[in-house]
N, C-alpha and C positions, 0 to 999 in steps of 0.2 A: 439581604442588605437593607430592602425599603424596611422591614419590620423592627431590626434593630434601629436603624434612624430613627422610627418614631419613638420605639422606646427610649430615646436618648432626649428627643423634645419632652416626653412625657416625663421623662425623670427630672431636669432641670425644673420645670413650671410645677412639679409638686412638691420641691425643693423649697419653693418659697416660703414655705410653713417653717422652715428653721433658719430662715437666714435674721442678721439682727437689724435694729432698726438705724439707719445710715442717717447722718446729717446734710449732707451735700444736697440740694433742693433743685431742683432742674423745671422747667414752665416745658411745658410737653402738652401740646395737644389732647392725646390721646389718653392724659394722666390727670384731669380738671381737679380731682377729688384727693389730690395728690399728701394733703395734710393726714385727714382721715386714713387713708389708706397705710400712711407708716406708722400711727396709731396703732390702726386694725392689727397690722403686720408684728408692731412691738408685744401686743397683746398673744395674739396666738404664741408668740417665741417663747412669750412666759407659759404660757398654759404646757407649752410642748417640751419645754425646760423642766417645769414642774408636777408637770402630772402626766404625759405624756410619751415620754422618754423613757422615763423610771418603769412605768408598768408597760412598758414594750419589752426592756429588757427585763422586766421582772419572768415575764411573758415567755421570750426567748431564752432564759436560762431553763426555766419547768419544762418545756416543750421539747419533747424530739424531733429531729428534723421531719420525721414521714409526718406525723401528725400536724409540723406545721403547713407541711404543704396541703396536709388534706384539708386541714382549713381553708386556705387558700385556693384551692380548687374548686372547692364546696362553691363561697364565694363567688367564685370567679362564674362558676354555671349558673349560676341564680341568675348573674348580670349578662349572659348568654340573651335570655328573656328580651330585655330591653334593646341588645345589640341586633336580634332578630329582626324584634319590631322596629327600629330604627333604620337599620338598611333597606325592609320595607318600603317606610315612608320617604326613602332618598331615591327610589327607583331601582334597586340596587339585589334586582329578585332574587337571582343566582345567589351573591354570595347572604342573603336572609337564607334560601333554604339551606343551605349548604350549614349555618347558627342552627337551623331549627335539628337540623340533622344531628349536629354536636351535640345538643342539649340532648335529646331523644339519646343519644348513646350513652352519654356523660351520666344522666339518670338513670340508667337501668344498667347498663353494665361496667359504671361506673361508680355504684354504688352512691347514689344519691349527689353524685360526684364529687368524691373526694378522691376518688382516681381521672385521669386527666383521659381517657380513651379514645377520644376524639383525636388528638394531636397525634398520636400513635399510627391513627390510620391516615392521616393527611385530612383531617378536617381542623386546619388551624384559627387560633383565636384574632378575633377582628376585635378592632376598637372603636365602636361607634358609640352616640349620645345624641339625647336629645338637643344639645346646643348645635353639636355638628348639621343636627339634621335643621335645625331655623336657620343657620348658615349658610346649607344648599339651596333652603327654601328662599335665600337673598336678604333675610332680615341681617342687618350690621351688627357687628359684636357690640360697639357702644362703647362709655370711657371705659376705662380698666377701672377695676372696684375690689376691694379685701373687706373678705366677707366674715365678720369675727365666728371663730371655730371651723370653718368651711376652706379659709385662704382664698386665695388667688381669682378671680371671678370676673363679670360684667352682668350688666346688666338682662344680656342673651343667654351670661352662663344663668345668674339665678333664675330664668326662667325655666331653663332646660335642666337643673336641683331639679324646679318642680316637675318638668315631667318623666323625669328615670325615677325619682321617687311614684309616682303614676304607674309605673313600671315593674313597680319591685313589688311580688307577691308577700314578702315579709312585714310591708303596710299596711296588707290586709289582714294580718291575723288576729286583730282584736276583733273583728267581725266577724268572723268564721270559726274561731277558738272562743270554745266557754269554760269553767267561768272568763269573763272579759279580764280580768286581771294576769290570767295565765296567756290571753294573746298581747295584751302589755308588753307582757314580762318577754314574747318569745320578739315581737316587734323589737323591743329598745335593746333589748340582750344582744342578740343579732347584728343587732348597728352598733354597739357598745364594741363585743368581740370580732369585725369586721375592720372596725377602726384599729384596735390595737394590733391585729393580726398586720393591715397594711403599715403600721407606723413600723412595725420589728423588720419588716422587711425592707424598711430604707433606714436603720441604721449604723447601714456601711457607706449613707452617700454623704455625712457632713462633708467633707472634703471639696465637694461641686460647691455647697454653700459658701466655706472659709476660704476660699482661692478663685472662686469663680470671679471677682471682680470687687471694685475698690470702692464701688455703692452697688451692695449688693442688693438693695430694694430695689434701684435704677434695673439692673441687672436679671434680675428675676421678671420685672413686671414686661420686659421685652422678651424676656423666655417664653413668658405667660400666652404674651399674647402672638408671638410667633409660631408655637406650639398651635394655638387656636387654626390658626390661618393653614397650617400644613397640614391639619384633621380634616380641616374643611375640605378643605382644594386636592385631599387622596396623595397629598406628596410631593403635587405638581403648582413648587412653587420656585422664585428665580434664585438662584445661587447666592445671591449679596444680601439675600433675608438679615434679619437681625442679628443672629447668632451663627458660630460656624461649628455646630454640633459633632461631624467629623473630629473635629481635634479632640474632643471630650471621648469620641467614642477610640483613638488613638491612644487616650491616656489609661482606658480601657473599664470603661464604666459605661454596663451592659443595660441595657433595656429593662424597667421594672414595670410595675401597676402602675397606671400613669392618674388612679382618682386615690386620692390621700386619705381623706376620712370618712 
């Protein structure tokens, strides 16, 4: 039940990437940048409308399901790496080794993980980041911010961009792969087919975006940042939070990737 919850936080807060740009303007604290930010928000809609969507579904039509999940696997174990290191630096030894453990099985007998192995035996996947981890470490999320192509952000998340990008061995491959243009190419490729592999896989959530609420910017930037608060704090946060994700998970829309692009 806690792991579907968060997948339900995570699903609304990477939802914002298609919701549309609302006129209704609200003075919020927590929202300074509030101009810029349905900007950002109208901008990504178009990019996601227009280039985005079309080659997920282009994407999702070519692809059979196993292959697309091995993608997504694939993926998913790479980012193993950073959820390691991450629970690590939260104090959180146990469930790191138990990451170090998944990976170690996921890449060998999970064939460079495009088979999910780990879940099979009960080493299930944790969603950690380096935002969460400046979170625990007491630094403030900051105002909410839309981050053009990225979505949904703050100040703590672009930090924490920076260090799961620190994270990800796919950044180093123009350093380690010669000629340099072939680690380029396996770098941006990677991120390019990472992106569209997670866009094909939310789109079955329009429906959160079109009914979720009647300013749906309003709406999402509180998903945004309630999502944050519940990764931080492991779940333990009070009932009257922002959102009442329960109902969303009644209407029966299941826990996805909760990072978008």
């Amino acid at each position: 039940m806690q792991v579907r919850k968060t997948g339900l936080f995570a699903a609304v807060g990477v939802m914002a990437l298609l919701s549309g740009c609302a006129t209704v303007q609200t003075a919020d604290p927590k929202d300074p940048w509030e101009s810029w930010n349905r900007s950002m928000q109208s901008f990504n809609d178009g990019v996601d409308d227009y280039v985005m969507k079309p080659v997920a579904k282009g994407y999702q039509w070519i692809t059979p399901d196993f292959v697309d999940q091995g993608v997504t696997n694939f993926f998913s174990n790479i980012n193993d790496i950073g959820v390691c290191t991450n629970n690590a630096l939260q104090g959180k030894f146990l469930l790191s080794g138990m990451d170090a453990a998944r990976f170690l099985v996921n890449t060998t007998a999970g064939v460079a993980g495009l088979v999910d192995v780990g879940s099979m035996i009960d080493l299930p996947k944790h969603n950690e980041d380096f935002d969460q981890t400046l979170g625990v470490w007491g630094l403030p999320t900051g105002p909410y911010l839309v981050l053009p192509f990225f979505g949904p952000s703050s100040p703590r998340g672009l930090t924490g961009l920076i260090g799961d990008a620190a994270m990800n061995p796919l950044t180093y491959a123009g350093i380690y792969l010669n000629p340099e243009w072939i680690g380029a190419a396996v770098s941006i490729g990677g991120g390019a087919v990472k992106a569209i592999d997670t866009r094909a896989d939310l789109l079955g959530m329009e429906k959160v975006a079109t009914e979720g609420a009647l300013d749906r910017y309003q709406f999402f930037r509180d998903a945004y940042l309630s999502n944050r608060n519940y990764l931080v704090n492991d779940g333990n946060v009070s009932e009257d939070d922002v959102l009442k994700f329960e109902e969303l998970k009644d209407e029966g829309y299941g826990p996805i990737n909760p990072n978008p692009y």
